[in-house]
N, C-alpha and C positions, 0 to 999 in steps of 0.2 A: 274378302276385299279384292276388289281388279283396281288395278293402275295401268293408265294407257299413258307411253312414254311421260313419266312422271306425275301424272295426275288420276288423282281417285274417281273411278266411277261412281255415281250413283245410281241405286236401282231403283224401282217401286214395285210392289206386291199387290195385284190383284187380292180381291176379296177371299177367291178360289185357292189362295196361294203360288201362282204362276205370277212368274217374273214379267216385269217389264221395263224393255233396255230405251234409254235414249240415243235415238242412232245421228241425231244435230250433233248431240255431245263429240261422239265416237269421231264422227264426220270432220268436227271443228279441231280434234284433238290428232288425228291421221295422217301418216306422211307415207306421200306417193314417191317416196326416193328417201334411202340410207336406209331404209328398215323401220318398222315400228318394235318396240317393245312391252310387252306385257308382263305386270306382276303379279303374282296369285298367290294371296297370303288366304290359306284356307282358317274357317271360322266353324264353317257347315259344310256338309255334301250340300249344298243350293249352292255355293260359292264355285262347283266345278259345273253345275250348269247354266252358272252366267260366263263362267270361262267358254266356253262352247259356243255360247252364243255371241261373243264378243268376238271370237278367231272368226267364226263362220260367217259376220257381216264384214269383218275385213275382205275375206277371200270372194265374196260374193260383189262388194263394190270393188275388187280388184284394187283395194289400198295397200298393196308392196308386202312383203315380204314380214316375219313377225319371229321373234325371239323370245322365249319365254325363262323367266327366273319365278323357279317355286320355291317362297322363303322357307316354306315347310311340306316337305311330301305324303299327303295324308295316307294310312293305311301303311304306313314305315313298318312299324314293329311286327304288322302279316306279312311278314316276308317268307317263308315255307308252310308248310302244312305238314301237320301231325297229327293222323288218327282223318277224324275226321272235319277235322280244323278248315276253315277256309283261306285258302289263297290269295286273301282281297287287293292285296299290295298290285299282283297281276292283273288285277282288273280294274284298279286304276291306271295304273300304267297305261293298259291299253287304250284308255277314256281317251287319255293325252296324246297318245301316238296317233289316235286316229282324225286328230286336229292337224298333224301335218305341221308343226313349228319347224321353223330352218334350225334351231338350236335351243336344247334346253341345260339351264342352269340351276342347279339344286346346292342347295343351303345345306352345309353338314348333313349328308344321308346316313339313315341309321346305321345302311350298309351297304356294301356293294353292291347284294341284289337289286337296290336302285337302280342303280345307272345301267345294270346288263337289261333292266325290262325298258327302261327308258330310251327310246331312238334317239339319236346326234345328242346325246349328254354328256355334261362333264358336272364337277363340284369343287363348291370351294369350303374350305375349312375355317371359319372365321377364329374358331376357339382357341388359337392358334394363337393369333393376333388379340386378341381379348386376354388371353394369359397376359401377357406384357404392361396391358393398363391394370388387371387384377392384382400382380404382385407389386406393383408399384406403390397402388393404391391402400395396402395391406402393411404394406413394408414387409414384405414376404422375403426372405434370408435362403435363397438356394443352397449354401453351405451349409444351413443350419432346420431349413425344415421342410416340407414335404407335398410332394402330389400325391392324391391319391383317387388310383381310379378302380369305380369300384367291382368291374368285370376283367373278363380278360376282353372281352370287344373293344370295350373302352382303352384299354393297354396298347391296343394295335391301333387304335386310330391317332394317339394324343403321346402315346411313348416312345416316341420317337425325337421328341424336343429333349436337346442338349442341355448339362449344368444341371440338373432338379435331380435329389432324392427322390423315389418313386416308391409307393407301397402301391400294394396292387388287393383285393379283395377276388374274393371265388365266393360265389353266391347258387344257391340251390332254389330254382323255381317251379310252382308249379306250372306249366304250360295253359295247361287248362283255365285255369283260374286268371293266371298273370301275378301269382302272392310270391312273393321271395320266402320260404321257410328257415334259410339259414345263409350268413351270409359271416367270414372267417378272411382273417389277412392273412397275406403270403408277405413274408420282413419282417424284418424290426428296426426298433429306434434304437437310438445311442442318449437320448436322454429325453425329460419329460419336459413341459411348458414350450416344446415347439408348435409350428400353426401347422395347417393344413391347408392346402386347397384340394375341395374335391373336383373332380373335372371329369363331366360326360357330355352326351348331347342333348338328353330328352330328360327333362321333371316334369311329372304330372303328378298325383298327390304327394308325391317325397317321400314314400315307405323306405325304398330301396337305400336315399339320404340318411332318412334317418336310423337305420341300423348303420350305414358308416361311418355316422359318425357316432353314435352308441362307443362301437370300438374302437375306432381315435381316441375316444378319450378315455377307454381304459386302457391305451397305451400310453396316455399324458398328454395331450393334445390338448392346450389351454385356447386358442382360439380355431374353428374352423370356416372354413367359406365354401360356396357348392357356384362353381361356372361349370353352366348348362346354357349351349345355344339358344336349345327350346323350353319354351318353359309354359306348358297351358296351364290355362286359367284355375285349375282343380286344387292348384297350388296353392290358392287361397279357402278351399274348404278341406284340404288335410291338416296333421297336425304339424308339419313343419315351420310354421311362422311362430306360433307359440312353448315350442318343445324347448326352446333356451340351447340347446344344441350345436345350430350352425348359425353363427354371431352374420350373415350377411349371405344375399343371392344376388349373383351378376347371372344379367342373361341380356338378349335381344327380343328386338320387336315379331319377330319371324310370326309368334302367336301374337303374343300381351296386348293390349294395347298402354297408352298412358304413358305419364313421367317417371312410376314407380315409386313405393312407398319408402318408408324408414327402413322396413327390411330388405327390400328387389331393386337392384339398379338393372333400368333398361337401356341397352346402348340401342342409335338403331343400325338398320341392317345395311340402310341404302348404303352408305358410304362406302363400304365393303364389297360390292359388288364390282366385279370389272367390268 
């Protein structure tokens, strides 16, 4: 999905599969002064080549200057290479660098390595701000029960929020694969029937969820909840929704689309943004 300062593109598809932009749209939606803005919520790799072709009729009718927010930066988790792994986060990156945006804005990045491959970037952290509606919502008791995240990446991005109980997981994966093999808390609790929030950035089938919260609740953990910025759609073919495990998922639009069901509350993203 592309949005041009607020509004959604449409595209059409040739028979062949090749994209076709309407450039009236583009034209009518365009501002030759203050900057235009573009938003790029990836769905497909097709979605980074109608971005392409959206900056590049900008630059071409000489329509001002353009700023980009990626609600979700695809190819996050290829952030280094191992063995003989591919590097693809870098070669995104460079898709986008070589578009030329005066400024980009990234949505919770998995990690640093984002913004060091990304020219003129910065990020915001929404999950941050989303904690605050989640424990409300929950009746979540800082005094009395707990965050918990289930890496140490996780730890450095989200543990730094004041007042909360913190448990922290150490998870063993395999690279290769992407399977978590074992996954063990670091803490303890002071009593059982407290809640939980688990809190990261990225769910996509819930494997990693669902061993954390396996062991919350062989620590006593009578209700848990999972805020995760992102949340793609696989979420709905793993066993997370039905495993009885975690009683509720906050996430945002960044992927999902929709109002969200009886189990996923989606907030959206726009408001969040500066």
């Amino acid at each position: 999905m592309i949005r041009l300062n607020g509004e959604t593109l449409a595209f059409e598809t040739y028979p062949n599969g090749e994209t076709r932009m309407d450039g009236d749209r583009i034209l009518a939606l365009a501002r030759t002064e203050g900057g235009n803005r573009i938003a790029f919520k990836y769905g497909t790799d097709a979605d980074l080549i109608k971005l392409m072709f959206v900056k590049s009729y900008l630059d071409d009718r000489c329509l001002g200057t353009a700023a980009l927010d990626v609600y979700y930066m695809p190819y996050s988790r290829m952030d280094r290479a191992e063995g003989a792994s591919a590097f693809t986060l870098k070669y995104a990156a460079r898709m986008i660098n070589a578009m030329n945006f005066e400024r980009v804005t990234v949505v919770e990045p998995h990690s640093d390595v984002t913004l060091a491959l990304l020219d003129r970037s910065r990020a915001i952290y929404p999950t941050l701000e989303l904690l605050g509606r989640v424990t409300a919502e929950t009746g979540f008791d800082p005094s009395a029960d707990y965050l918990f995240f289930p890496d140490a990446g996780a730890q450095k991005r989200y543990g730094r929020v004041e007042g909360f109980k913190q448990l922290v997981g150490h998870k063993e994966r395999d690279f290769r694969t992407g399977r978590i093999q074992k996954l063990d808390v670091a803490g303890g609790v002071d009593r059982e029937g407290f809640q939980a929030i688990i809190v990261d950035d990225l769910c996509s089938y819930g494997g990693t969820f669902l061993l954390s919260a396996e062991r919350l609740r062989e620590l006593g953990a009578a209700r848990i909840y999972l805020l995760a910025t992102h949340c793609e759609n696989a979420i709905y073919q793993g066993k997370l929704p039905a495993s009885g495990l975690i009683d509720r998922v906050y996430t945002t639009d960044t992927i999902l689309d929709g109002p969200g069901t009886d189990f996923i509350t989606i907030y959206p993203i726009g408001g969040m943004l500066p």
